[in-house]
N, C-alpha and C positions, 0 to 999 in steps of 0.2 A: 506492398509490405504484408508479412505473416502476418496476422493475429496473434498478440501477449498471452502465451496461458495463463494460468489464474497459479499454478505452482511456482512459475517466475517472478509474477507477482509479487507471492507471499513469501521468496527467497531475499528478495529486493529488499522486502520489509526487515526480515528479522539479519539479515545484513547492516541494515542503516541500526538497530539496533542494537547489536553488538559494535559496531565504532563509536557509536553513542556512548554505552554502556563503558565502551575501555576510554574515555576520554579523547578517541581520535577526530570526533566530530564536533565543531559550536554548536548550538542550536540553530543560529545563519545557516550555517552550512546545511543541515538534518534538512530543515525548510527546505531550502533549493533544491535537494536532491529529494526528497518527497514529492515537491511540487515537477518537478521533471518527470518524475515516474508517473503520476496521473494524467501529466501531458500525454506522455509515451502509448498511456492506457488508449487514451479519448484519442488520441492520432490516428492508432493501429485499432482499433478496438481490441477487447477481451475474448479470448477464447473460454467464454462460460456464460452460462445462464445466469439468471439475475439470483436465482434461488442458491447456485454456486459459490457465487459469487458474495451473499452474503453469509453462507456460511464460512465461508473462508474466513471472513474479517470478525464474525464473532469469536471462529475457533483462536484465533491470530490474539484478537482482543482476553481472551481466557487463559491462552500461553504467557501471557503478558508483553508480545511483541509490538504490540500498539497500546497506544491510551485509547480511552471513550473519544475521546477529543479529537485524535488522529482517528480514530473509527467514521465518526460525524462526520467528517471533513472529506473522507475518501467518499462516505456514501453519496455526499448532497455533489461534489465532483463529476461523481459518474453516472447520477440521476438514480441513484437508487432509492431515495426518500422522498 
């Protein structure tokens, strides 16, 4: 299997946040399909450096596509902390 870019990624997210956002998601649901996509990451690994990598999720984190919370979680996930 390819390697996940880090733009698919960060698509994924502000996807889950926009159905979030229009009410087509529970929070169950958000979970599951979050928790899939970091599976997905750590399976295939990431096509990106660490330093990439965390820029992505702070920029992601500042557009306000993720919380702090969902920030924390993806990083200790992929061993970035």
């Amino acid at each position: 299997m390819a390697p996940v870019s880090l733009e698919r990624f960060i698509k994924q997210l502000d996807a889950l946040k926009t159905e979030m956002d229009a009410g087509q998601l529970k929070t169950s649901e958000y979970d599951q399909r979050l928790a899939r996509a970091i599976r997905e990451l750590r399976e295939q690994k990431l096509d990106a450096d660490r330093g990439a990598v965390a820029q992505a999720l702070t920029d992601a984190l500042q557009r306000g596509i993720i919380t702090p919370t969902v920030k924390g979680h993806i990083e200790k996930r992929l061993g970035l902390v």
